[in-house]
C-alpha atoms as a printed R data frame, in Angstrom:
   type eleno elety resid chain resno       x       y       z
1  ATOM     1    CA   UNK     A     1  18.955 -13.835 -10.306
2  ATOM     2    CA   UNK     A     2  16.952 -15.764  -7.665
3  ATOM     3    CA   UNK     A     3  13.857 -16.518  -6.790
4  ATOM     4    CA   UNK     A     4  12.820 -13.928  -3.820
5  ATOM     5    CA   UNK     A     5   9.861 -14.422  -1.561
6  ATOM     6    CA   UNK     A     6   8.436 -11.231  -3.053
7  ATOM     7    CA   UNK     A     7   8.586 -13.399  -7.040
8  ATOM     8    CA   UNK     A     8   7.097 -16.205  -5.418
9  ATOM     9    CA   UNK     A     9   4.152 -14.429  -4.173
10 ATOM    10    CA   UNK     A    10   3.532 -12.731  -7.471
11 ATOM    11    CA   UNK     A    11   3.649 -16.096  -9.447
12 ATOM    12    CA   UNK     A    12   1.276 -17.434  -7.060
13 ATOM    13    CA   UNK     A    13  -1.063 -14.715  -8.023
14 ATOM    14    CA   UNK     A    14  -0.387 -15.548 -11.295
15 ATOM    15    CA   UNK     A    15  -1.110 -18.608 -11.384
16 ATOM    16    CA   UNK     A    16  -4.552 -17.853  -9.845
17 ATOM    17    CA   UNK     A    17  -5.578 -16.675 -12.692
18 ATOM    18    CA   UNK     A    18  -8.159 -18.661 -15.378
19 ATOM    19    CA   UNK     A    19  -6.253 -18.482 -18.782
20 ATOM    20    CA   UNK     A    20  -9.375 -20.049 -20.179
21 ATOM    21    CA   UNK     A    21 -11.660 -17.002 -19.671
22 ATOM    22    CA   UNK     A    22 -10.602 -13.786 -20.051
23 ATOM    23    CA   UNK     A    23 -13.783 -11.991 -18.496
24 ATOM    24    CA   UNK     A    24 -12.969 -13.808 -15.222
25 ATOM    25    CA   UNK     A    25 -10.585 -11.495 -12.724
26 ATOM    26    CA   UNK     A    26  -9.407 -11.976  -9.795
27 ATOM    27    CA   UNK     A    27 -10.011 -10.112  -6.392
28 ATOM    28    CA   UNK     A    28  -7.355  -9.792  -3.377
29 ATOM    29    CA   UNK     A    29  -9.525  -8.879  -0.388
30 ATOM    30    CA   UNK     A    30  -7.841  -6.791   2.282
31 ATOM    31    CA   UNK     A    31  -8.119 -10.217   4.631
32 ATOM    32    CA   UNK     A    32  -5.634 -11.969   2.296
33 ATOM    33    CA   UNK     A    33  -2.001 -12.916   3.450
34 ATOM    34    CA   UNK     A    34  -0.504  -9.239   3.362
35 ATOM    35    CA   UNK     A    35   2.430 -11.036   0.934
36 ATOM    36    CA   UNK     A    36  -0.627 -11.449  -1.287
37 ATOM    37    CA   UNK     A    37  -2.135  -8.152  -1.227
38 ATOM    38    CA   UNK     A    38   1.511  -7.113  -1.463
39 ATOM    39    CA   UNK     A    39   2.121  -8.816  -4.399
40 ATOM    40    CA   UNK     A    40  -1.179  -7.695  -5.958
41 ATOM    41    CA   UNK     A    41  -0.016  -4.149  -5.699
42 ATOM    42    CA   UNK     A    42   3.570  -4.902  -7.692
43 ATOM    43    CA   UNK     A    43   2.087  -7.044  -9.849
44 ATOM    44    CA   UNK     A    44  -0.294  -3.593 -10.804
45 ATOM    45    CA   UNK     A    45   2.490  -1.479 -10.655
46 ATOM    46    CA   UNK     A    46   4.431  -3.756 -13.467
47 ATOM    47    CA   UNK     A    47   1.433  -2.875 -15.440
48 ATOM    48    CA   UNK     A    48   0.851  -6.743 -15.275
49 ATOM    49    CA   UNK     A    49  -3.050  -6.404 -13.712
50 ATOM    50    CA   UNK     A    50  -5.495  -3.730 -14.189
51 ATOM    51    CA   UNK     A    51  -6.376  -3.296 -10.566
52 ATOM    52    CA   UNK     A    52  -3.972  -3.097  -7.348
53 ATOM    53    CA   UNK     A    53  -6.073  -5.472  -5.870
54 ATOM    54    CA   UNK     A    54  -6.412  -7.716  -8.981
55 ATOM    55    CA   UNK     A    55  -8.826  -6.983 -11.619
56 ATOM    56    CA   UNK     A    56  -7.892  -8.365 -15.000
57 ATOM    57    CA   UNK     A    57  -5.072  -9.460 -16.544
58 ATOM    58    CA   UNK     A    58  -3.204  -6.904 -18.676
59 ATOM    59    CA   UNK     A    59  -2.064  -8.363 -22.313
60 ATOM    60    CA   UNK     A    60   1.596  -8.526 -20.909
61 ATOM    61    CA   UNK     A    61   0.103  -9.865 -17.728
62 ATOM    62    CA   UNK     A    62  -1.667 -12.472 -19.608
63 ATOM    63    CA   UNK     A    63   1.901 -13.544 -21.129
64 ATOM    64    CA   UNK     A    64   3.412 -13.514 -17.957
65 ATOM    65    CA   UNK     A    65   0.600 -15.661 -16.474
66 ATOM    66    CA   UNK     A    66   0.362 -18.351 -18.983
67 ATOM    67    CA   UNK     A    67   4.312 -19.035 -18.669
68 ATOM    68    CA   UNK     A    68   4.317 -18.951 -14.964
69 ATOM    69    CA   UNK     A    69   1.080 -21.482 -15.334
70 ATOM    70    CA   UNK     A    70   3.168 -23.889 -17.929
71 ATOM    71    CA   UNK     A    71   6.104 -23.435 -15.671
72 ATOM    72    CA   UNK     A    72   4.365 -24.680 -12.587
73 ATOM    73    CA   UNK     A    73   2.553 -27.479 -15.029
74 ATOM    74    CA   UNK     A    74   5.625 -28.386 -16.102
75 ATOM    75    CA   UNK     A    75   7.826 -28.249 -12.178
76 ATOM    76    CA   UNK     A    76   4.628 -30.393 -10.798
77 ATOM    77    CA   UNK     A    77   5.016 -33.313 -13.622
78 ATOM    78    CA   UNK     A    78   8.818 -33.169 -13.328
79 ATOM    79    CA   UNK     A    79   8.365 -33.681  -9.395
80 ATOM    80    CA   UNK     A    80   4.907 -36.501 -10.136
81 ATOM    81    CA   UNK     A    81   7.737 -38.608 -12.491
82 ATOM    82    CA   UNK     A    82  10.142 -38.751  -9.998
83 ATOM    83    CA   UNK     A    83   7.831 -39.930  -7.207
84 ATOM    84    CA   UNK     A    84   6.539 -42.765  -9.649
């Protein structure tokens, strides 16, 4: 399995996401990259939001966020270490 521009968008919105307050959404307006509002949609339709345009996440979207957020934490230090 790869890594398709369509995953990459939905990790993005992911990772948009505040793990550190659940009562804060998130909102894709309809002047967002179409990719985003795009991804948005699938990431409702995986039952992964609670909105097609955003909303909250669901509890499997929460899970899904916080290991594409450690995943990107972890890709960004890798990539900082090597620069150093």
């Amino acid at each position: 399995m790869s890594y398709t521009p369509e995953l990459v968008a939905e990790l993005e919105i992911l990772a948009l996401f505040n793990l550190g307050n659940s009562q804060e959404g998130l909102k894709v307006h309809q002047t967002a990259a179409p990719s985003a509002i795009a991804a948005a949609k699938r990431l409702f339709d995986k039952e992964l939001i609670d909105q097609p345009d955003g909303g909250y996440l669901t509890s499997l979207g929460r899970d899904a966020a916080e290991q594409a957020q450690t995943l990107l934490t972890i890709l960004t230090t890798a990539n900082t270490k090597e620069t150093a």
